[in-house]
C-alpha positions as CSV (number, residue, x, y, z in Angstrom):
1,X,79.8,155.2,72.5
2,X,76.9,153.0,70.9
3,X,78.6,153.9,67.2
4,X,81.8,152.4,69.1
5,X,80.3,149.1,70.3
6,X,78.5,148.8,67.1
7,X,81.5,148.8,64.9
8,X,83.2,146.8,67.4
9,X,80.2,144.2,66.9
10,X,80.5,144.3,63.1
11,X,84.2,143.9,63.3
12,X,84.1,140.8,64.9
13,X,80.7,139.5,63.2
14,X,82.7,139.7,59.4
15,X,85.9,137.9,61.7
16,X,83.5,135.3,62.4
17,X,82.1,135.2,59.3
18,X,85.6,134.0,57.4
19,X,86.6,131.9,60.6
20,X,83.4,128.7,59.6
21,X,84.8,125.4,59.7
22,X,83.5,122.4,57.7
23,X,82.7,118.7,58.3
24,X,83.9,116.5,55.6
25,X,82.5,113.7,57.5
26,X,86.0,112.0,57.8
27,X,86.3,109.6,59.8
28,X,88.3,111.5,62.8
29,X,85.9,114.2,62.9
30,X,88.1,116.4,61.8
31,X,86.3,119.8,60.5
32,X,88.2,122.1,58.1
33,X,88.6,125.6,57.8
34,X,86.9,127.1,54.7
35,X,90.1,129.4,54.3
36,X,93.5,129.4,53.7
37,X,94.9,132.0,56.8
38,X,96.7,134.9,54.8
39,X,100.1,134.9,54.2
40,X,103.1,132.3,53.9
41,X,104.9,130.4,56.4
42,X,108.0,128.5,57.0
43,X,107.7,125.6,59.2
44,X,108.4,126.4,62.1
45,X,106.3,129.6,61.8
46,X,103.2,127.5,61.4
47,X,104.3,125.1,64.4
48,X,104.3,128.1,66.6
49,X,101.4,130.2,65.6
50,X,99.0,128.1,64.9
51,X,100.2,124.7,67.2
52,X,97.0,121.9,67.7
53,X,95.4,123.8,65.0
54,X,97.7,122.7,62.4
55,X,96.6,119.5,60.8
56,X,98.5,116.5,61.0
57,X,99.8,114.2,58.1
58,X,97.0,111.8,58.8
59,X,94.2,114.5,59.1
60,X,95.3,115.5,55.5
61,X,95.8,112.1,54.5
62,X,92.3,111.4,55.2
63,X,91.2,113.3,52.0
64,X,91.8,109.6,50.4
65,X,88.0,109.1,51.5
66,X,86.7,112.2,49.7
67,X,86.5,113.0,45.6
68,X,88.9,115.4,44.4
69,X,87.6,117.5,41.9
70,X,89.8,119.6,39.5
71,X,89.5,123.1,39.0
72,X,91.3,125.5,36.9
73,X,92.4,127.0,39.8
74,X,92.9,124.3,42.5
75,X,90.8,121.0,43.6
76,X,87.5,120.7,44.9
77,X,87.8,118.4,48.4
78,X,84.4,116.6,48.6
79,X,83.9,115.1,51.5
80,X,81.4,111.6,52.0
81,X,78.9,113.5,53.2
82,X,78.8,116.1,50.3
83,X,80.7,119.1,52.3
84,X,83.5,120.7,50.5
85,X,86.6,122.5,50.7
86,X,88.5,124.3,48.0
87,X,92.5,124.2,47.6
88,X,93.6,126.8,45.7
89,X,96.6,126.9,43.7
90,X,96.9,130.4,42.8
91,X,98.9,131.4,45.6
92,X,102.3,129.7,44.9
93,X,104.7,129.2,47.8
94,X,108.3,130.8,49.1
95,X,111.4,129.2,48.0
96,X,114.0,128.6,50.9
97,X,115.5,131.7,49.9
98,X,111.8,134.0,49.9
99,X,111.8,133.6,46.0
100,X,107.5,133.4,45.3
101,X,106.8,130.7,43.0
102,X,104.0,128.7,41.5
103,X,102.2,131.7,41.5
104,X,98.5,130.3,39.1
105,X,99.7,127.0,38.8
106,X,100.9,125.2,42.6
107,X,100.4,125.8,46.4
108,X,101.9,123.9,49.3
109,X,100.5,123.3,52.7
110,X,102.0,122.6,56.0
111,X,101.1,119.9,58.4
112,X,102.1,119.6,62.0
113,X,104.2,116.7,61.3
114,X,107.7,116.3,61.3
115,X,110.0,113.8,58.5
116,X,111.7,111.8,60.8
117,X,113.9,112.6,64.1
118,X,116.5,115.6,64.2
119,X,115.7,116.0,60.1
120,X,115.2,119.5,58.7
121,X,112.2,118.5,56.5
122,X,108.2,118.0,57.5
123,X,105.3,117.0,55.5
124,X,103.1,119.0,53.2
125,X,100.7,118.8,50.7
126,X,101.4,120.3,47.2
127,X,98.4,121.2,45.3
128,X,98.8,121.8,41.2
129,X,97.4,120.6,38.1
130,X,94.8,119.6,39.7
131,X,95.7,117.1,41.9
132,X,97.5,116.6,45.6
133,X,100.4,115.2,46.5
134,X,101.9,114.5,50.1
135,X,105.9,114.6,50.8
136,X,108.4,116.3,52.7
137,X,109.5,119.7,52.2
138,X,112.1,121.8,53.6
139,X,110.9,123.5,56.5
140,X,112.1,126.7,55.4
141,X,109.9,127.1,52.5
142,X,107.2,129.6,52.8
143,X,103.6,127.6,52.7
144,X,100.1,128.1,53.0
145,X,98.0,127.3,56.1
146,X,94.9,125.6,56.3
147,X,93.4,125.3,60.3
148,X,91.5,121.9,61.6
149,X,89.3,121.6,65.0
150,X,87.9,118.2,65.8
């Protein structure tokens, strides 16, 4: 029973231990998860599971007060206050139709926020070549997830 409740312990110890968010000291207080969640999304998948957690288009927008630093594999996210985050763009994204692409060179990531009223598109962020770029996507393609708490 001990051997139970320690594995049990150490299970959700290493849980916690992926789960740290960061403060960029932005100004909305925003704090960042320091990991992408596994897997790909569509829209409307991200909206559900992951509702108030999802940032919005200004949250991400708010990267415009910190120094983006290219990687090979992504950009650095440094925040005023010296915190980073790291934005890969090794894990490609879904085509529409579940075709993987970008795989080492782009990455997309969803925000919360609709394009517009009754339109099948929402923003994201697309992260390649070392540099971000905010638009709308179809919400059917599969992206990457990045969580916020304020």
């Amino acid at each position: 029973m001990k051997r139970k409740l320690f594995f049990a312990f150490l299970c959700l110890m290493s849980i916690g231990a992926f789960a740290q968010y960061v403060d960029l000291g932005l100004p909305s207080g925003t704090k960042w998860k320091s990991t992408n969640e596994p897997g790909y999304y569509t829209y409307d998948q991200a909206v559900s599971k992951f509702g108030s957690s999802l940032p919005t288009k200004e949250q991400m927008e708010e990267f415009k007060y910190c120094e983006i630093s290219r990687m090979n594999n992504g950009i650095m996210i440094i925040g005023p206050n010296g915190n980073y985050i790291f934005l890969s763009s090794d894990d490609g994204y879904c085509e529409c139709d579940g075709t993987l692409t970008g795989v080492g060179s782009a990455q997309g990531y969803w925000t919360s926020t609709p394009y517009g009223t009754g339109r099948v598109t929402s923003y994201g962020l697309a992260c390649g070549n070392g540099k971000i770029d905010f638009d709308n996507y179809e919400r059917c393609y599969g992206f990457s997830v990045r969580l916020v708490k304020k």
